[in-house]
C-alpha positions as CSV (number, residue, x, y, z in Angstrom):
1,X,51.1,-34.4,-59.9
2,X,47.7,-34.6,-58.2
3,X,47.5,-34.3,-54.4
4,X,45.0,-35.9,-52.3
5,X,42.1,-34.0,-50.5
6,X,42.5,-34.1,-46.9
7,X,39.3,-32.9,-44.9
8,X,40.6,-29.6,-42.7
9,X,40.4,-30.4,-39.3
10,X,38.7,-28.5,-36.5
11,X,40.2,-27.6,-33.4
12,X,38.6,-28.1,-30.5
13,X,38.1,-23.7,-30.5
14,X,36.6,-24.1,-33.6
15,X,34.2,-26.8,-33.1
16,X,33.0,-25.7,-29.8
17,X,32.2,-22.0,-31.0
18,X,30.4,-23.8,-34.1
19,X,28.2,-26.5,-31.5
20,X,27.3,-23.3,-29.2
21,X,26.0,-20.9,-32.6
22,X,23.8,-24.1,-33.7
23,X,22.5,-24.3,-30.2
24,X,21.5,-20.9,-29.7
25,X,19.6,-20.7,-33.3
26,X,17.8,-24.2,-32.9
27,X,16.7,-22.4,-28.9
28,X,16.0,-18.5,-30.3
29,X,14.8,-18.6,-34.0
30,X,11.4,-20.6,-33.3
31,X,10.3,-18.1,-31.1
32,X,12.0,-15.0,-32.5
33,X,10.5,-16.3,-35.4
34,X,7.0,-16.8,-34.3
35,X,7.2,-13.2,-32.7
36,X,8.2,-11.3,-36.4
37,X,5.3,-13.5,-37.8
38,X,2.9,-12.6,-35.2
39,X,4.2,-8.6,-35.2
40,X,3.6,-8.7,-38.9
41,X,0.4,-10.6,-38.8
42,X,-2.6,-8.5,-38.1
43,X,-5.0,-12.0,-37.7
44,X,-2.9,-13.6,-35.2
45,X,-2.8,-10.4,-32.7
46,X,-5.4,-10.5,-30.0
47,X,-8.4,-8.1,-30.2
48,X,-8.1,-5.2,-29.0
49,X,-10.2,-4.7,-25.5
50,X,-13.6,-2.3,-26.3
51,X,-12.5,1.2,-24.0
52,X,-15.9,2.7,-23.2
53,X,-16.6,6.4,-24.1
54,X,-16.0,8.4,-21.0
55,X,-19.1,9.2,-18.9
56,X,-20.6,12.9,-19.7
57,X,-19.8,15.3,-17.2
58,X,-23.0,16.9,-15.6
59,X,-23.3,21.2,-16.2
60,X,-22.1,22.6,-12.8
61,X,-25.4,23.7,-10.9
62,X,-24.5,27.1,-8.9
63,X,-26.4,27.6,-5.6
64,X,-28.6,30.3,-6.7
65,X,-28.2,32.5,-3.8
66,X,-24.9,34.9,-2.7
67,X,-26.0,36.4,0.4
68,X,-29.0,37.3,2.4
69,X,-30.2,40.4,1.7
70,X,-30.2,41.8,5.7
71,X,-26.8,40.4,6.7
72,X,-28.4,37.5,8.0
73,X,-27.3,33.9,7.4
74,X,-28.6,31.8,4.3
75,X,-29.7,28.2,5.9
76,X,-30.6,24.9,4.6
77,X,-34.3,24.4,5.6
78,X,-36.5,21.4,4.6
79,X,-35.1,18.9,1.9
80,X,-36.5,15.3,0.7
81,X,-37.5,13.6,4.0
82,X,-35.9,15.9,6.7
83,X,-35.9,14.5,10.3
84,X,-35.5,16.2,12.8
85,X,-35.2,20.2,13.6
86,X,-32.8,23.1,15.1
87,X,-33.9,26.5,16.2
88,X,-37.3,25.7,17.4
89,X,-38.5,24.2,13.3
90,X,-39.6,21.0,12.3
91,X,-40.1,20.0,8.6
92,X,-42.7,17.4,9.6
93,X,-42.6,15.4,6.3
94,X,-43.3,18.7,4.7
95,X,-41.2,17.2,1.5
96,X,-42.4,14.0,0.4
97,X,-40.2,14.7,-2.9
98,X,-37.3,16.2,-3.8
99,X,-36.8,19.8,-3.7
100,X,-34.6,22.2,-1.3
101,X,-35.9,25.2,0.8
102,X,-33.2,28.0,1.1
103,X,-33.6,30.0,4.1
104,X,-33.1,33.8,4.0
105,X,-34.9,36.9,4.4
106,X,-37.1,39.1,1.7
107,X,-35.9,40.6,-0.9
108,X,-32.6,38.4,-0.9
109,X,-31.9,37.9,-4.8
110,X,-32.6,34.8,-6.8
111,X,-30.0,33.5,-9.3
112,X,-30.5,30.8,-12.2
113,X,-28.2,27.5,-11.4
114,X,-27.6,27.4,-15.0
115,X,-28.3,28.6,-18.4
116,X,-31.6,28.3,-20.0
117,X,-35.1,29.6,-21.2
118,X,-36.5,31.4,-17.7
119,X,-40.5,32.0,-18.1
120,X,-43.3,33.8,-15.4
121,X,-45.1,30.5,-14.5
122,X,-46.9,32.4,-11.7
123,X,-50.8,30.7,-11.7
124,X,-49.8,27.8,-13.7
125,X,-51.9,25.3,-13.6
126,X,-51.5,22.8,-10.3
127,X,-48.5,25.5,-8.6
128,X,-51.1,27.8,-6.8
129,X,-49.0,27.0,-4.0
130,X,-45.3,27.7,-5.2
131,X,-47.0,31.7,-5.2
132,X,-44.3,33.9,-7.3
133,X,-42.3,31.3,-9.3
134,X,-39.9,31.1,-12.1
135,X,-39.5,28.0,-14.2
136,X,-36.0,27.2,-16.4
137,X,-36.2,24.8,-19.5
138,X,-32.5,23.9,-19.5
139,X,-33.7,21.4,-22.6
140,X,-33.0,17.6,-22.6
141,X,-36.3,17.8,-20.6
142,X,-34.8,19.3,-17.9
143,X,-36.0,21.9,-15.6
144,X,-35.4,23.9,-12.6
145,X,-38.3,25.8,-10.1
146,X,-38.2,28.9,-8.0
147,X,-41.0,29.4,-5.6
148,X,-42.5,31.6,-3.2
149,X,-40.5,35.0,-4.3
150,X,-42.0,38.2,-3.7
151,X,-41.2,39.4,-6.9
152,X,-40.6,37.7,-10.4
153,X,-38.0,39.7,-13.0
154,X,-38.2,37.8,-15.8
155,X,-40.6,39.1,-18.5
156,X,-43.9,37.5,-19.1
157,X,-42.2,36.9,-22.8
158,X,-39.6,34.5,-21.1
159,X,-35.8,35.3,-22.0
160,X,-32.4,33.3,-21.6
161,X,-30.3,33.1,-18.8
162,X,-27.6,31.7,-16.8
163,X,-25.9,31.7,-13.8
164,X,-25.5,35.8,-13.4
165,X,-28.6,36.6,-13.7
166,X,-31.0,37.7,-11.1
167,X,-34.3,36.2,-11.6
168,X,-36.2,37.2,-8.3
169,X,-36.5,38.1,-4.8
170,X,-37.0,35.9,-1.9
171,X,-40.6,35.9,-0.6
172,X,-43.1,34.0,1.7
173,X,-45.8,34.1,-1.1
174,X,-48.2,30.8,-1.9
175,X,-48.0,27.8,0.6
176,X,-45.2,29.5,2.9
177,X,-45.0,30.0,7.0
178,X,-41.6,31.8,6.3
179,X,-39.4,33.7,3.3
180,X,-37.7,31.1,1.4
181,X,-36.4,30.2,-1.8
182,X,-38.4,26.3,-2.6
183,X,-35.9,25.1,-5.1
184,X,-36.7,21.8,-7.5
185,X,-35.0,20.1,-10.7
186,X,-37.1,18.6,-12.6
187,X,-36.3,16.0,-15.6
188,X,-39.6,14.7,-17.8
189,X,-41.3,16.7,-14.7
190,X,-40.5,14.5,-11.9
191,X,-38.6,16.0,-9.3
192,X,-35.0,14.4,-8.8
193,X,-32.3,15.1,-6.5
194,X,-30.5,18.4,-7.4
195,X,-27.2,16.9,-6.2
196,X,-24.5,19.2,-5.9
197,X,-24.8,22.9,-6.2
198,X,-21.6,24.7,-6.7
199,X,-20.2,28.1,-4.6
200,X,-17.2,30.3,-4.7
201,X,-15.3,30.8,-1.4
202,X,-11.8,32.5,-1.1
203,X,-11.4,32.5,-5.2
204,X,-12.1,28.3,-5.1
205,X,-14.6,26.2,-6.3
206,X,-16.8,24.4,-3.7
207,X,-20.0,22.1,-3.3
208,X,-22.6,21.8,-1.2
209,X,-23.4,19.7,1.1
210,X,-20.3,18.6,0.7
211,X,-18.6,21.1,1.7
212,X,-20.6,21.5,5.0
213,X,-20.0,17.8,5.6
214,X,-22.7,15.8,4.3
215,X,-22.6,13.4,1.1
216,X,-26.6,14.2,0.3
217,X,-29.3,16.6,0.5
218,X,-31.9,13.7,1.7
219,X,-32.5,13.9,5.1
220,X,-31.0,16.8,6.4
221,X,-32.5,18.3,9.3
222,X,-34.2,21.9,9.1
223,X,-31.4,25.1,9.4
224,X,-28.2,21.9,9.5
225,X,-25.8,24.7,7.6
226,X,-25.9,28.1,7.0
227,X,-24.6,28.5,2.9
228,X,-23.4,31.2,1.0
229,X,-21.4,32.2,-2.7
230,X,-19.0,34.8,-3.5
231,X,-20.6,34.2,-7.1
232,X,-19.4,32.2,-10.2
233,X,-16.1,33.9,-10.9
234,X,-13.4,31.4,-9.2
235,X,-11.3,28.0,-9.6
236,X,-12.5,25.0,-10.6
237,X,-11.1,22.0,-8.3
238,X,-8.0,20.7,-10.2
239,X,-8.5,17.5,-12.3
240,X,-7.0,14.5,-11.1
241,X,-3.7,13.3,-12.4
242,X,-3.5,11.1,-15.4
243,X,-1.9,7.8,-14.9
244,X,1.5,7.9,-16.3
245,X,2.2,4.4,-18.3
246,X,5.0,2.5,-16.9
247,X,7.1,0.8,-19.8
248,X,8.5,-2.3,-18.8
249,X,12.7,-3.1,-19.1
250,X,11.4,-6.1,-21.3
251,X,9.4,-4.1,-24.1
252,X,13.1,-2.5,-25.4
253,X,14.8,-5.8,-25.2
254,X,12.2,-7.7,-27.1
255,X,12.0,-4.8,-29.5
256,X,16.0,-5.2,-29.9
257,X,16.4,-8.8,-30.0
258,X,17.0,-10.6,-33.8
259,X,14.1,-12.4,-35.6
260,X,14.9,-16.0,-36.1
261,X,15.9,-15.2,-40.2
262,X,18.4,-13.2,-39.1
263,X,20.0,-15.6,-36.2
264,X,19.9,-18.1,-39.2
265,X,22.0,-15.5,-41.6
266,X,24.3,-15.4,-39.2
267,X,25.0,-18.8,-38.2
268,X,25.5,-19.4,-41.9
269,X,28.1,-16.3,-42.1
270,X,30.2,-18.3,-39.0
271,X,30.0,-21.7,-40.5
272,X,31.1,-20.8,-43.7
273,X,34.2,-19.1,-42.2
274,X,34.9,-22.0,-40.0
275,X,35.1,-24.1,-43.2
């Protein structure tokens, strides 16, 4: 006996749970979709931005004197355009260009700011007036000047150096009213701004001017600071902090969410067990 097919009938459960699962895959799987294709897809990913290289850092410069020899204080004297005076002295213009005279008595040692290739330039032609001086290829075309010691302690030969190393005594000798140290940089032998020149005070890393309150070296009226170094051995200033990334709540739940292939599978899985 054959029996007529009847259609199964849906309850109202069944065919409201079926409408809502077509729903949600006709609103998600486009756009999970298009996300899978575009995480898979390396020509549809934006470029990435160009990060420059971080900037060099510069060689720390050490302020080439510790102490004065006598007791006495070591003062800033003339720099690039000083204005004005204290104690009686007036640099007058003296320094049309950059360099920085270090106030202190004879005798007072002379350090190098940095390593390099120290030489005798005493006589050189066109420094008749520096007196005593030592010169310091630090390479790149860069170089530092020491004028007006009284003594010179490098060997005629030249030698390397750094920042330990004694390479003179204060003087008054050349174009000098007073003992000082005249201090240049040099780059392609132009003189430039020396910018900072690091100390050591109470085991920590400092710079001047800075330290005494002034952003620059231009300007500075004659004996503005008095300056000194417990030498090289102490800490540098900490590094700033590194940014730490912030992950957005959104990232894990786009990462967790099902591409639109696999909202279809399972829309297919519900139907078929409604039917």
């Amino acid at each position: 006996m054959l029996r007529r097919h009847r259609p199964r009938r849906w309850d109202a459960t069944q065919r409201s749970s079926s409408l809502l699962v077509v729903a949600l895959v006709a609103a998600v799987a486009p756009a999970a979709t298009a996300v899978a294709r575009d995480a898979v897809t390396p020509a549809s990913a934006p470029p990435a931005a160009a990060v420059a290289p971080p900037a060099p850092v510069p060689p720390v410069r050490w302020f080439p004197i510790r102490r004065d020899v006598g007791g006495g204080e070591v003062k800033i004297g003339c720099t690039h355009a000083s204005h004005g005076s204290q104690f009686g002295f007036d640099c007058g213009g003296h320094h049309s260009r950059w360099a920085l005279d270090v106030v202190a008595g004879t005798g007072t040692p002379v350090h190098a700011v940095r390593g390099g290739f120290a030489t005798d330039g005493t006589g050189r032609g066109g420094g008749s007036g520096y007196g005593n001086v030592v010169r310091i290829d630090h390479g790149d075309g860069v170089e530092t000047l020491y004028a007006h010691l009284s003594e010179v302690l490098v060997p005629a030969e030249g030698t390397w150096v750094d920042e330990t190393t004694v390479i003179g005594l204060v003087g008054s000798t050349g174009s000098s009213s007073t003992p000082h140290l005249h201090y240049e940089e040099r780059v392609a032998d132009e003189a430039v701004d020396p910018g900072p020149l690091a100390a050591c005070h109470l085991g920590f890393q400092v710079a001047y001017p800075q330290v005494a309150g002034h952003d620059t070296w231009q300007g500075l009226p004659w004996g503005a600071f008095a300056m000194s170094s417990e030498g090289t051995a102490c800490a540098a200033p900490p590094a700033p902090a590194a940014a730490t990334p912030v992950r957005r709540i959104a990232d894990g739940l786009e990462a967790s969410l099902p591409t639109g292939d696999l909202l279809l599978a399972i829309a297919s899985v519900h139907i078929a067990a409604l039917g």
